[in-house]
C-alpha positions in Angstrom: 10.2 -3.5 -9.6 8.8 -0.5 -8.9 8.5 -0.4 -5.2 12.8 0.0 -5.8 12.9 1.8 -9.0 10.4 4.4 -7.0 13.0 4.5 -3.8 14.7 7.7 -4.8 11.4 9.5 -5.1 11.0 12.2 -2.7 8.8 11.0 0.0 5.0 12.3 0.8 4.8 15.1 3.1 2.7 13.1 5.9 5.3 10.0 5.0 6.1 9.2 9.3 3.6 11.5 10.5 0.7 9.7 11.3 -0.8 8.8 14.7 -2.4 5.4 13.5 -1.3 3.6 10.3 -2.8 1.3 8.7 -2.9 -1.3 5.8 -4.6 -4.3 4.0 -2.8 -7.5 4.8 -1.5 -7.8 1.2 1.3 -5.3 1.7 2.9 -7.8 3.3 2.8 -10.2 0.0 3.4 -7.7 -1.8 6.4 -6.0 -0.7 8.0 -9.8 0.3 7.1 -10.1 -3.6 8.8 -7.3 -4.6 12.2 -8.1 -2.7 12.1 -11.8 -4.0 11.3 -10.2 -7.3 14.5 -8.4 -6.8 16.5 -11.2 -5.5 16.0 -13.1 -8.7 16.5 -10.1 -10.9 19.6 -9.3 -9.0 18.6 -6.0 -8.5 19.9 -5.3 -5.3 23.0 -6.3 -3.5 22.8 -9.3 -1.2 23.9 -6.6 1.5 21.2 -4.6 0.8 18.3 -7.6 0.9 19.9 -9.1 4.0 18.7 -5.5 5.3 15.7 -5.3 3.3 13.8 -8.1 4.7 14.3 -7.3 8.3 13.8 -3.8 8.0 10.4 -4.1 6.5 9.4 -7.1 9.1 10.0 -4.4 11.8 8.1 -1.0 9.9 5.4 -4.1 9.5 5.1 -4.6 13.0 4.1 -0.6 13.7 1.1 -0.6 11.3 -2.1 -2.0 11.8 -3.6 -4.8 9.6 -6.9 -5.0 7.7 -7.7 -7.9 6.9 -9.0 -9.0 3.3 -12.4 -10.5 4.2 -15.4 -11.4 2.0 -16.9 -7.7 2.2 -13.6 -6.2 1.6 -13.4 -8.5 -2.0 -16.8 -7.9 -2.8 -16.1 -4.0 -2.4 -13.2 -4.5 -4.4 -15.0 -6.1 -7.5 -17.5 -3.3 -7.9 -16.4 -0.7 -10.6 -14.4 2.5 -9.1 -14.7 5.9 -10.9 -11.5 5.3 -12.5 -9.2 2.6 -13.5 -7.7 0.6 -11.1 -5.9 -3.1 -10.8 -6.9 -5.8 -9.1 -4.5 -5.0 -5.8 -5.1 -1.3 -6.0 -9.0 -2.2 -5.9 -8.4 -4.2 -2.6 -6.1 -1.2 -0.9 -8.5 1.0 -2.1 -12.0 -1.1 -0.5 -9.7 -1.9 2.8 -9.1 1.9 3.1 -12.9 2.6 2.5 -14.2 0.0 4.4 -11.8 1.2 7.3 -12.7 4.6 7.3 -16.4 3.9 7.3 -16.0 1.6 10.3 -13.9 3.9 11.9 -15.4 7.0 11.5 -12.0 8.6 11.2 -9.8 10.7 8.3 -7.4 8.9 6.4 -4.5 9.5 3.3 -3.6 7.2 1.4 0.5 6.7 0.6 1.1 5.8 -2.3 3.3 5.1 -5.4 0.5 3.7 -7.6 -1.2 6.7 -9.5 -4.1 4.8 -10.8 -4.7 4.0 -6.9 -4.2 7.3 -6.0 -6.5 9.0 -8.4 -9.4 6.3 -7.8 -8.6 7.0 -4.2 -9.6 10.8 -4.5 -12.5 9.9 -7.2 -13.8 8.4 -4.3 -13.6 10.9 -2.0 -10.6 9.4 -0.1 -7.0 11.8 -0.1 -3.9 10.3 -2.0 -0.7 11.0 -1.7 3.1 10.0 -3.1 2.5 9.3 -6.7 
Protein backbone atom coordinates (compact mmCIF):
# COMPACT_ATOMS: atom_id res chain seq x y z
CA UNK A 1 0.00 0.00 0.00
CA UNK A 2 1.48 3.04 -0.63
CA UNK A 3 -0.09 5.39 1.80
CA UNK A 4 2.52 2.91 4.36
CA UNK A 5 5.24 2.08 1.96
CA UNK A 6 5.33 6.17 1.55
CA UNK A 7 5.40 6.71 5.60
CA UNK A 8 9.11 7.16 5.95
CA UNK A 9 9.10 9.94 3.39
CA UNK A 10 10.03 13.12 4.65
CA UNK A 11 7.07 15.10 5.17
CA UNK A 12 5.98 18.49 3.10
CA UNK A 13 7.20 21.62 4.37
CA UNK A 14 3.52 23.15 5.13
CA UNK A 15 2.59 19.34 6.42
CA UNK A 16 0.71 20.83 10.08
CA UNK A 17 0.87 24.32 9.07
CA UNK A 18 -2.22 25.22 7.78
CA UNK A 19 -5.01 27.45 9.27
CA UNK A 20 -8.01 25.52 7.48
CA UNK A 21 -7.63 21.95 6.06
CA UNK A 22 -9.54 20.47 4.01
CA UNK A 23 -10.48 17.36 1.99
CA UNK A 24 -12.98 15.37 -0.41
CA UNK A 25 -14.96 12.88 1.65
CA UNK A 26 -13.18 9.97 -0.07
CA UNK A 27 -10.08 10.23 2.09
CA UNK A 28 -11.88 8.69 4.50
CA UNK A 29 -12.56 5.42 2.14
CA UNK A 30 -9.58 5.61 1.10
CA UNK A 31 -7.27 5.69 3.91
CA UNK A 32 -9.86 2.95 5.96
CA UNK A 33 -8.96 1.11 2.49
CA UNK A 34 -5.58 1.33 2.89
CA UNK A 35 -5.40 0.05 6.63
CA UNK A 36 -7.86 -2.92 5.78
CA UNK A 37 -5.63 -3.33 2.78
CA UNK A 38 -2.90 -3.77 5.24
CA UNK A 39 -4.64 -5.80 7.75
CA UNK A 40 -5.21 -8.51 5.13
CA UNK A 41 -1.71 -8.24 3.74
CA UNK A 42 -0.37 -8.30 7.22
CA UNK A 43 1.65 -5.49 6.69
CA UNK A 44 1.54 -3.96 9.86
CA UNK A 45 1.50 -5.21 13.41
CA UNK A 46 -1.86 -5.62 15.06
CA UNK A 47 -0.30 -3.00 17.60
CA UNK A 48 0.32 -0.76 15.10
CA UNK A 49 -3.52 -0.98 13.40
CA UNK A 50 -5.11 -0.93 16.80
CA UNK A 51 -3.35 2.62 16.71
CA UNK A 52 -3.87 3.25 13.15
CA UNK A 53 -7.52 3.42 13.04
CA UNK A 54 -8.08 5.62 15.95
CA UNK A 55 -5.44 7.94 15.19
CA UNK A 56 -6.67 8.73 11.83
CA UNK A 57 -10.53 8.91 13.18
CA UNK A 58 -9.17 11.75 15.34
CA UNK A 59 -6.66 13.77 12.45
CA UNK A 60 -10.24 13.19 10.50
CA UNK A 61 -12.13 14.98 12.82
CA UNK A 62 -9.74 18.42 12.41
CA UNK A 63 -10.19 18.70 8.62
CA UNK A 64 -12.97 19.88 6.90
CA UNK A 65 -15.08 17.72 4.43
CA UNK A 66 -16.06 18.36 0.73
CA UNK A 67 -18.42 16.53 -0.22
CA UNK A 68 -18.40 14.52 -3.66
CA UNK A 69 -21.58 16.00 -5.26
CA UNK A 70 -22.87 15.89 -8.89
CA UNK A 71 -20.74 19.07 -9.95
CA UNK A 72 -17.79 17.79 -8.16
CA UNK A 73 -18.03 14.21 -10.52
CA UNK A 74 -18.85 16.02 -13.46
CA UNK A 75 -15.61 18.27 -12.92
CA UNK A 76 -13.87 15.23 -12.31
CA UNK A 77 -14.80 13.40 -15.72
CA UNK A 78 -13.61 16.32 -17.88
CA UNK A 79 -9.99 15.77 -19.19
CA UNK A 80 -7.05 17.49 -17.01
CA UNK A 81 -3.89 18.69 -18.59
CA UNK A 82 -2.12 15.66 -17.53
CA UNK A 83 -2.85 12.20 -16.53
CA UNK A 84 -4.63 11.48 -13.70
CA UNK A 85 -6.78 8.46 -11.99
CA UNK A 86 -10.13 8.29 -11.34
CA UNK A 87 -9.61 9.35 -7.39
CA UNK A 88 -6.92 11.84 -8.12
CA UNK A 89 -9.49 13.45 -10.70
CA UNK A 90 -12.11 13.77 -7.80
CA UNK A 91 -9.29 15.29 -5.13
CA UNK A 92 -8.28 17.33 -7.72
CA UNK A 93 -12.14 18.81 -8.91
CA UNK A 94 -13.03 18.98 -4.87
CA UNK A 95 -9.82 21.12 -4.44
CA UNK A 96 -10.83 23.33 -7.60
CA UNK A 97 -14.26 23.48 -6.94
CA UNK A 98 -13.34 24.63 -3.25
CA UNK A 99 -11.04 27.20 -3.99
CA UNK A 100 -13.38 28.77 -6.52
CA UNK A 101 -16.18 28.83 -3.99
CA UNK A 102 -13.98 29.99 -1.51
CA UNK A 103 -12.10 32.51 -2.93
CA UNK A 104 -9.07 31.48 -1.01
CA UNK A 105 -5.32 29.89 -1.64
CA UNK A 106 -4.81 26.45 -1.27
CA UNK A 107 -1.71 23.42 -1.52
CA UNK A 108 -2.36 20.42 -2.19
CA UNK A 109 -0.46 17.40 0.11
CA UNK A 110 0.19 14.90 -1.54
CA UNK A 111 1.89 11.48 -2.18
CA UNK A 112 0.29 10.87 -5.66
CA UNK A 113 2.59 12.60 -8.39
CA UNK A 114 0.24 12.27 -11.16
CA UNK A 115 -2.19 14.32 -8.78
CA UNK A 116 0.31 16.57 -7.98
CA UNK A 117 1.50 17.54 -11.31
CA UNK A 118 -2.26 17.81 -12.74
CA UNK A 119 -2.75 19.87 -9.63
CA UNK A 120 -0.11 22.55 -10.73
CA UNK A 121 -1.10 22.07 -14.66
CA UNK A 122 -4.05 23.50 -13.34
CA UNK A 123 -2.88 26.19 -11.72
CA UNK A 124 -3.33 24.74 -8.18
CA UNK A 125 0.24 24.22 -5.82
CA UNK A 126 1.27 20.60 -4.98
CA UNK A 127 3.18 19.35 -2.61
CA UNK A 128 4.81 15.86 -0.97
CA UNK A 129 5.35 13.75 -3.89
Amino acid sequence: SQLFAQSSRALPITWGKWEEAYSSSLLKLEVLRAIDHARITRQLSAHELSNLVPLFLQFEQTIGHIPISDVILQRASVAFPAVIRTRGAIHLASAMHWKENERKEIVILTHDSQLGLAARAVGLQAEGF
